[in-house]
N, C-alpha and C positions, 0 to 999 in steps of 0.2 A: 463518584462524580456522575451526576447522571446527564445523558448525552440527549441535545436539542432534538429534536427529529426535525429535518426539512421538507421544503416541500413535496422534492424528487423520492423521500421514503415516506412520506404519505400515500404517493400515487402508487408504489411497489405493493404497499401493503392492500390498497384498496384491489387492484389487478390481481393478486396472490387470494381474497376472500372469493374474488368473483368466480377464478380457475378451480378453486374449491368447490364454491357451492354447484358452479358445472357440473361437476365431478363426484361429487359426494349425490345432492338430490337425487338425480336420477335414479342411481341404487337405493337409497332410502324408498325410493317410491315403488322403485321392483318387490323390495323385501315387504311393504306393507301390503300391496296389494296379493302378495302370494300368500299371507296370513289373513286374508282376508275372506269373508263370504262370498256365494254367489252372487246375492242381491248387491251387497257392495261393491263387489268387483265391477258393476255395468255403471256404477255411479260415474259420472263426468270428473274431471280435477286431476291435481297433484295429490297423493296421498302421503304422508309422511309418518301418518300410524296407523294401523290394522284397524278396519272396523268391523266388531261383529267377526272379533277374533275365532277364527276358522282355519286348519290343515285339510280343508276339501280339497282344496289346489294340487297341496302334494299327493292327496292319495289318487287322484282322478291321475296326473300328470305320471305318475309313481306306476299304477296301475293301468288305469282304461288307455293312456298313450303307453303304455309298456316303455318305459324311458327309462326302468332299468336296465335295460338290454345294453341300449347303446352307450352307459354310462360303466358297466360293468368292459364293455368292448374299450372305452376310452382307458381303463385302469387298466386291463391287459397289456394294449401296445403300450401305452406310458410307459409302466412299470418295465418291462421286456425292453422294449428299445432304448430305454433310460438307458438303463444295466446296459445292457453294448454296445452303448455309444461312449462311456464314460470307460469300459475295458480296453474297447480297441486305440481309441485316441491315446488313454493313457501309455498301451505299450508300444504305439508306435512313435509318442515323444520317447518314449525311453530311449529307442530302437537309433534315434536323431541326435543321442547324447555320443554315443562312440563315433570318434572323430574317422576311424577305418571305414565306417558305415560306407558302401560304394553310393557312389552320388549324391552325398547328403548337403550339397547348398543346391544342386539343382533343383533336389525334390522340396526342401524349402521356398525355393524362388516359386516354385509348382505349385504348392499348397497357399501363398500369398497369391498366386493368380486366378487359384478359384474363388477363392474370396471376390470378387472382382464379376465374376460371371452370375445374374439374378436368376431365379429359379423359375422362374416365368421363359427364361430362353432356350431351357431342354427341359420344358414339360412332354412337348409330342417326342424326343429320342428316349426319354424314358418310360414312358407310356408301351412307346414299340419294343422297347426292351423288358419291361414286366408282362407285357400281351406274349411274346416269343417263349420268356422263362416258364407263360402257364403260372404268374404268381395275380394276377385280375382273381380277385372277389376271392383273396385269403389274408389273413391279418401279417403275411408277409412282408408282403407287399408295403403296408405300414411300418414296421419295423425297420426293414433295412433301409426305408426311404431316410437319407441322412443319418444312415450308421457311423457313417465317418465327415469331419470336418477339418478342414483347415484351420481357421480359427482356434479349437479346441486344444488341434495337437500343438500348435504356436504357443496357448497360453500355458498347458501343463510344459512344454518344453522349458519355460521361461523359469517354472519353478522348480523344475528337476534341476536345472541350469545353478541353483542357489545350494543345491546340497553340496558340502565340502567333499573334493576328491579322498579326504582321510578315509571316511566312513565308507567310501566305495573300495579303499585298497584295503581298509583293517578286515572289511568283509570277505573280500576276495583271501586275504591270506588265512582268515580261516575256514576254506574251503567253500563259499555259497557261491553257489551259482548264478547265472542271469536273473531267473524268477524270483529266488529267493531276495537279491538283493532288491528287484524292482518292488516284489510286496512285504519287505520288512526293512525296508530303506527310505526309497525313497516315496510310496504313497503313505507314511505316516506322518511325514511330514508336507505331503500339498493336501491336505484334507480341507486348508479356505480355498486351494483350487478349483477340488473335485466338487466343494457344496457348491461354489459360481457356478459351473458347469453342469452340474446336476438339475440345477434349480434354473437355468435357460432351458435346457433338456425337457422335464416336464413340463414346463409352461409352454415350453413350444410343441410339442406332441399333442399335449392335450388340447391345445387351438389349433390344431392341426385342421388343415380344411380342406384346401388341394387336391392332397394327396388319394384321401376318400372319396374327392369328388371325383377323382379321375379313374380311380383302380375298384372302387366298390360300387357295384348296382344290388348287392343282395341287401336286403331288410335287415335280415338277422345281423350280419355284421357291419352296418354302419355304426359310424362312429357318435359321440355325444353332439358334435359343432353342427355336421350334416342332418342329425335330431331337430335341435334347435332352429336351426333354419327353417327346416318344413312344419314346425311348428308355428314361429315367426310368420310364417307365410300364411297360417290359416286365419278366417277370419271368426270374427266371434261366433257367426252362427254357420256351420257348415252345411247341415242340413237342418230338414224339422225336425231330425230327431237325435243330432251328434251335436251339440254345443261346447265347443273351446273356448271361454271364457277370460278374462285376460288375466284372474287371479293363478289359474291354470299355467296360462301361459309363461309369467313371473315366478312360478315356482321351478318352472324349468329351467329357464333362466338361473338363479338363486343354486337349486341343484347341479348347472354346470359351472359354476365360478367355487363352489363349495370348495373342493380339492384342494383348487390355488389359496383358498384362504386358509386353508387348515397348514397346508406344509409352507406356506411362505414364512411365518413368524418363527419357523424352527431354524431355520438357517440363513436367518438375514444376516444377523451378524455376519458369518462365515464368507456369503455373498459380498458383501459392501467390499472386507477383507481381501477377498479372492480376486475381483475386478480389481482393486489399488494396486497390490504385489505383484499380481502376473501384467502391470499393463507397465511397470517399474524397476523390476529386476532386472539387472543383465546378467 
């Protein structure tokens, strides 16, 4: 039986092409112009296909801006800080399953009240705390910026919270230990936790802006966002004899969103999964 559409889902659906084409054009037009020539890159308009298909963009932007560096520096901390963000949260929900834990609803009530506090409110206490440590202008400093979360350890707690007490005592009475049981127990079963978690992790490392604005002045190790930016910033003709181009510039661009598109499609599923169950379980 096929269903009348009304007015009210006419106007949804015209609202929903326009959020789109907002949305989609723009990068259409990024990735054309980054395949695009020099001469065509100066052309005026919207572009939505390559003219005068050209990778001079990438190798200028690849090479002469040296934007490997700070892309190879953004796949470091990612990758690193990923990994111990997702270790340490994970064992300290573990650490919030045993009921002995000493203080384990204050530290709870604790970890819900930093949720609460914006990162904008202890940028200068943290700043004086990485300038003290001596971690300014080291990929440290990146790293442990948000090693640990609130959020994170609520959500895997949610799903440690789901594994049957059977399998924590059948384990224990055959002699494993803590570790054992937390990595052959219970993280083989939140893996749609730890992809949620993983996959905010990278995406938020990798846009990471902040933190390198505040902790990094050296060249060599900025990061890919702090790149882009000064790239963004320059204009087409810097001198008579350096020109930055806009195909240039959309290729950079294109190269810093590359990552996110390559590992998103691997663990959306997981993702969709992980946000439902951990925001659901009790």
């Amino acid at each position: 039986m096929r269903t009348k559409l009304t007015i009210a889902d006419w106007i949804l659906c015209c609202v929903m092409v326009i959020l789109i084409l907002v949305t989609v054009v723009p990068l259409l037009n990024a990735l054309a112009l980054s395949f695009s020539s020099n001469l065509a890159a100066v052309q005026p308009g919207i572009h939505l296909w390559p003219k005068e298909f050209s990778t001079i963009g990438y190798q200028t932007a690849w090479r002469k801006l040296q934007f490997w560096r700070p892309f190879m520096n953004s796949v470091y901390v990612t990758a690193i800080g990923s990994f111990l963000h997702m270790t340490v949260c994970s064992m300290a929900a573990y650490c919030l399953l045993h009921r002995e834990f000493p203080l384990r609803k204050p530290i709870i009530w604790l970890m819900l009240l930093t949720m609460t506090v914006p990162g904008e409110a202890i940028m200068v206490p943290l700043y004086i705390v990485n300038r003290q440590l001596g971690l300014l202008n080291t990929y440290t400093s990146l790293i442990v910026a948000g090693m640990a979360s609130g959020f994170t350890v609520l959500l895997l707690f949610n799903y440690f919270r789901s594994v049957p007490l059977s399998l924590l005592e059948a384990a224990r009475l055959d002699g494993a230990g803590d570790f054992t049981i937390f990595a052959r127990v219970f993280l083989p079963v939140s893996k749609p936790g730890l992809a949620a978690v993983g996959l905010f992790q990278i995406v938020g490392r990798w846009n990471q802006f902040r933190e390198p604005l505040l902790y990094i002045t050296n060249k060599a190790k900025t990061t890919i966002q702090i790149a882009l930016r000064e790239v963004s910033m320059l204009s087409d003709a810097t001198s008579g004899t350096d020109v930055v181009l806009a195909n240039t510039r959309m290729a950079a661009v294109v190269i810093g969103v590359s990552v996110l598109i390559v590992v998103f499609p691997f663990i959306q599923k997981h993702f969709v999964q992980g946000i439902v169950l951990g925001a659901t379980k009790e």
